[in-house]
N, C-alpha and C positions, 0 to 999 in steps of 0.2 A: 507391535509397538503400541504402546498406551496413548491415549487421549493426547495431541499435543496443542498447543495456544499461541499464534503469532500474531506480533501486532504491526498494522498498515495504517494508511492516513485519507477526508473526502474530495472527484477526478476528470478528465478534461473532457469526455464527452457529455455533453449535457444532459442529463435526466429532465426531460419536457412532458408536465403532466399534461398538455393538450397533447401534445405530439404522441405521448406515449400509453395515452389512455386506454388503448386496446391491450396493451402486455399486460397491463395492470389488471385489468377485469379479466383476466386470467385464473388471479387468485384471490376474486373477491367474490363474496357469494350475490352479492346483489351487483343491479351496474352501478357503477362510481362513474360523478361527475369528473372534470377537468377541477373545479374548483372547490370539491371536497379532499382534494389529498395533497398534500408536499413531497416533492420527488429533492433526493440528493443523490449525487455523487461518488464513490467511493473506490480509494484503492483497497484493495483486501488483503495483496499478500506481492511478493516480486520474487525475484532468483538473487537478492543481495545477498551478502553473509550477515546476517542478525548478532544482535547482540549476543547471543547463545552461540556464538562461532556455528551458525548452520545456516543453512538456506534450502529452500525449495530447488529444485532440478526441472530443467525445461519440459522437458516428458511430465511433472507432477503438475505445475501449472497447469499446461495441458486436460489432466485429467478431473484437477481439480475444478475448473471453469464449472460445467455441466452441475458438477456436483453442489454447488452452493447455491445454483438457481431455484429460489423458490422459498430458501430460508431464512429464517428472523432473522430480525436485530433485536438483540438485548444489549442488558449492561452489565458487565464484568463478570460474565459468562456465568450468572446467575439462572440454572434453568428451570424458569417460571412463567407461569402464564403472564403472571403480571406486569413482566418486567420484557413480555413483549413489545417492540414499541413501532416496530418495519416489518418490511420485507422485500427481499430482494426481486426481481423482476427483469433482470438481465443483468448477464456475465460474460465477461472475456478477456482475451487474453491479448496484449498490444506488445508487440516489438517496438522499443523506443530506439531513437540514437544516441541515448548515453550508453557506458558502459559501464559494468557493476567494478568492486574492488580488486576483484578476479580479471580486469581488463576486457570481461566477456560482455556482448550485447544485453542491456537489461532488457528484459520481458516481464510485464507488469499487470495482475492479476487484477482487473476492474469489474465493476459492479453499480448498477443503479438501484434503489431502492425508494421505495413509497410507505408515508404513513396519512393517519387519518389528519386533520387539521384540529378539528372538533377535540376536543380534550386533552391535543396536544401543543397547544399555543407557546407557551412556555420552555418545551424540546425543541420548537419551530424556530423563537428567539437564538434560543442557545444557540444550534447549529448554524444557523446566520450569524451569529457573532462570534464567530469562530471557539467556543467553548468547549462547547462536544463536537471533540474532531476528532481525536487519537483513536482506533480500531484495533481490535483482534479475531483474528479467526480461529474456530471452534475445529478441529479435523480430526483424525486419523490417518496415520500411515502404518507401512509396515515394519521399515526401518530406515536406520539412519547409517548410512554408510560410510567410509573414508572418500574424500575426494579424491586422494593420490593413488589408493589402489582397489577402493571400492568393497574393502571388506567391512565388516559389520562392526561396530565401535560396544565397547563393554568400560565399565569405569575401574578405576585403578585406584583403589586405595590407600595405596601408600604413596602415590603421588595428587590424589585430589584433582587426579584427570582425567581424560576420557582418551581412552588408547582404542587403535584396531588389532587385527589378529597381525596384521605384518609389522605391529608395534611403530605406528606411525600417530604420534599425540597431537589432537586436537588443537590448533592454533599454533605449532610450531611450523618449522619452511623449512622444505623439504627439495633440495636442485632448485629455489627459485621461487619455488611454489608454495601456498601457504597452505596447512593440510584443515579443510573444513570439515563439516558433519551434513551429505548432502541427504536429506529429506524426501523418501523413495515411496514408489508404490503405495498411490493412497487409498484408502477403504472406504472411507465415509469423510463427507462434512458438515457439520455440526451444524454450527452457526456462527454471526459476526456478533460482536461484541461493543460498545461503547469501553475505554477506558483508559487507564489516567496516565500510564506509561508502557507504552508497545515495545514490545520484543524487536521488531520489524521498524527501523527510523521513518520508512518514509509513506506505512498505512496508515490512513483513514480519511474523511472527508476532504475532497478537493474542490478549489474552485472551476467551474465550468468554463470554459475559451469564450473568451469575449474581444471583439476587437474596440481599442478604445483609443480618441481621439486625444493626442498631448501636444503641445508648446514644448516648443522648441527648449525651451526655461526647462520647463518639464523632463526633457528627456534627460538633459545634459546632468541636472539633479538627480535624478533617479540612476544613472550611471555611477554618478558620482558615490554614493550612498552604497549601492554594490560593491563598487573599487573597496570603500573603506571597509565593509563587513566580512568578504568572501576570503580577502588578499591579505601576504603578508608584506611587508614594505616594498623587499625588493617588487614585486609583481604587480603593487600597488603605482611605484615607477611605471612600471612596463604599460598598465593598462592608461597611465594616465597619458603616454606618450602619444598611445594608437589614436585615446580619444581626441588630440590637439591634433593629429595628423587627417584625420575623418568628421570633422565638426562640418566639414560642406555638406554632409549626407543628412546630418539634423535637422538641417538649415531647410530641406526639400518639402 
């Protein structure tokens, strides 16, 4: 299967250039200080269904991790020296406890990466001001499969879709099930990307877990602010009820 490109968002383990100084002079050729480099974050890729009705497969995660250790970051998978701007320096792969659209455990392909400080001031802003944040990653696989019976998907031209061999069409539901494009056996990867709209909703730069101190004021606002963005009326009811029922627990 040709070259394919998905995009992630930057992730909750922290990338600490004091702490992490040794991974990094790994692929550097001189040593690097603590306070010569910027570490960030990064989801790279997960098991959700992407906009492209596909997703990676737990086995591909898996094999991918390894493979992107050690690889640039560029931008919009431009490959140039110039438009090197990272590198990665650890990868892996997290079990969360959400679950993807599929109801299944997401599994969430992470990555930290390092760049120089010195002539990149202005990438350093950006990514601290949440600007350049959206990711893709560069791979190969071998194929793309049917989820519902695991045969190899070929395009259909007269329906402007993508069918497998037991003629099970990409994005329709099948007993219950929606039939995806699962993302098999991978060969190589490439590289991550900077860019302006990911395949993948929820790669690229994350913030790092911090614990932080709120008022009381504080929480009950920021609850609020969620009810109204995430919910739709009815559930908007539901959460405001719990939160009138549980306001003692703010209060602590």
């Amino acid at each position: 299967m040709d070259k394919i490109e998905k995009f992630k968002s930057v992730s909750t383990i922290a990338a600490d250039a004091e702490a992490d100084i040794e991974l990094i002079n790994k692929y550097a050729v001189k040593e690097l200080t603590p306070q010569e480099v910027f570490c960030f974050s990064l989801i790279l890729c997960d098991n959700e269904v992407d906009r492209d009705i596909e997703r990676f497969t737990n086995e591909s995660l898996d094999k991918l991790a390894p493979m992107f250790l050690g690889k640039s970051v560029l931008f919009d998978h431009r490959w140039s020296a110039e438009k090197q701007v990272a590198r990665l320096y650890r990868t892996f792969v997290e079990i969360t406890k959400e679950k993807t659209a599929m109801k299944e455990p997401k599994r969430v392909l992470r990555g930290s990466a390092y760049m120089l400080r010195e002539g990149n001031e202005e990438l350093v802003k950006a990514i601290e001001g949440g600007i350049k944040k959206e990711v893709s990653v560069g791979c190969q696989v071998s194929n793309c499969t049917c989820s519902i019976c695991s045969t190899k998907f070929r395009y259909n031209w007269q329906t402007d879709k993508f069918i497998c061999e037991n003629e099970h069409f990409k994005g329709n539901v099948y007993d219950g099930k929606m039939c995806v494009g699962d993302l098999v056996e991978p060969k190589d990867a490439y590289e991550v990307s900077f860019v302006a709209v990911p395949a993948q909703r929820g790669a690229g730069v994350t913030k790092d877990l911090k614990v932080e101190i709120m008022t009381t004021e504080e929480k009950t606002e920021l609850i609020k602010k969620l009810q109204l963005s995430l919910a739709d009326d009815e559930e908007k009811a539901a959460r405001t009820k719990i939160l009138e029922e549980n306001k003692k627990y703010l209060e602590e």
